[in-house]
Steps between C-alpha positions, in 0.01 A plus 500: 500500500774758620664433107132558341473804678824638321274580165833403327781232389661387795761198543557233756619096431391294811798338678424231759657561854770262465659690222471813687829625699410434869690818568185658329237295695640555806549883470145505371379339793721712760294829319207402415358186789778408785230267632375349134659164596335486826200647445134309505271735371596757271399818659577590882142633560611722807739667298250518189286720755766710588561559153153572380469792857836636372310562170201612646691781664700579227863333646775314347433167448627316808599176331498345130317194345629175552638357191153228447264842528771622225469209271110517529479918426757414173290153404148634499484904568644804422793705533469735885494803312176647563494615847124518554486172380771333738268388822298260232787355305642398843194387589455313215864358488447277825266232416674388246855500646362281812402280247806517311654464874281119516580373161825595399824443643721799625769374234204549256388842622866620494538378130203699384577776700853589310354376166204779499660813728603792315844586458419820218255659325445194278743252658319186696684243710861453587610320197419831268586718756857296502543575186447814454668662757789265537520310169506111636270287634357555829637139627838684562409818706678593729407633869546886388335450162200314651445799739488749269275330295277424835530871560307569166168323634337797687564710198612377176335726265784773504780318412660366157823297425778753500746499177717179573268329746424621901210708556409889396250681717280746276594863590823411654656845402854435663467082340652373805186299632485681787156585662399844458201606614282661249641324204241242319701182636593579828245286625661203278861589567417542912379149495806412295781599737259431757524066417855575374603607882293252691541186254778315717345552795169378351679185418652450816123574695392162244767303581657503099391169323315349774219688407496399197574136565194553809229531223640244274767664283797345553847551355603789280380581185846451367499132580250438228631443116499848334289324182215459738439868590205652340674824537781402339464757189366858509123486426465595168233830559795644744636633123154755486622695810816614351 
């Protein structure tokens, strides 16, 4: 749904988890869900209170979605840019991800998770995202690359692929990436430096590959034969953006 509601071409190639650099999952997990591998049900209902009286009086949000609310918003609703229309579409985005929460596994939740967030204006899912900032599969990112790439997912629509590969934030008069208040992606390249910062102690807090291995990932992406990765070669639309 969130790639319908782009009106345009977009690219992403799905990429099952095991070909997906655990650096990446883990780092994703560390942002976006600390407690995703533990969790039951997919929303902590006393904080999802808190969250809707911080809105009703006009505060910052006091926490974020858990990544199986984020998978259900991306799967079957729209993008959260329409303010007024926020309290329903989080609303709406629980019944399905307690579902989601009974049927699926957390290794499957994950894997849909990095195959449908968006990483650019028209860039879904790691694998695309991979290449377009960094030019090689996403099977062999590293800790710093995953985290800026996790920085992107609270605001990836003011970024593009800088010339030879990294990121660019739109309006980023001085083109040093550094957060400027005012400019258009400030919000994008605050959450950038943000991950970028806290990444290795995010992957410390999860314990490194043990959380991957805890929801049935094991090993590293690396161990697998190179012919096997779906996201072995560019996908083919990532030529349009240029």
């Amino acid at each position: 749904m969130f790639r319908l509601w782009n009106f345009g071409p977009t690219v992403a190639q799905w990429t099952d988890a095991e070909h997906v650099s655990r650096n990446f999952l883990v780092v994703v997990m560390g942002q976006e869900d600390q407690q995703f591998p533990e969790r039951t049900l997919a929303v902590d209902y006393g904080m999802q209170w808190a969250r809707v009286q911080a809105y009703l009086d006009g505060t910052d949000d006091p926490s974020g979605s858990t990544i199986t609310q984020q998978t259900s918003k991306n799967l079957f609703l729209w993008a959260g840019r329409y303010p007024p229309l926020e309290p329903l579409r989080k609303a709406l985005e629980i019944p399905p991800a307690e579902t989601m929460e009974i049927v699926m596994s957390k290794r499957r939740i994950l894997e849909i998770y990095v195959n449908v967030a968006q990483f650019a204006p028209r860039v879904y899912g790691v694998c695309a995202a991979s290449w377009y900032y960094f030019g090689k599969s996403s099977r062999s990112l590293s800790v710093d690359e995953s985290a800026q790439l996790v920085g992107l997912l609270p605001s990836p629509l003011h970024v593009e692929r800088a010339p030879g590969g990294g990121m660019r934030f739109l309006g980023d008069a001085n083109g040093n990436g550094v957060a400027v208040p005012g400019e258009r992606g400030w919000i994008s390249a605050k959450g950038y430096w943000h991950a970028r910062e806290r990444a290795p102690r995010w992957y410390a807090q999860m314990g490194g590959l043990a959380a991957t291995e805890g929801i049935g990932i094991a090993g590293n992406a690396s161990d697998l034969p190179a012919a096997d990765d779906p996201c072995r070669e560019p996908p083919a639309a990532l030529a349009d953006l240029d």
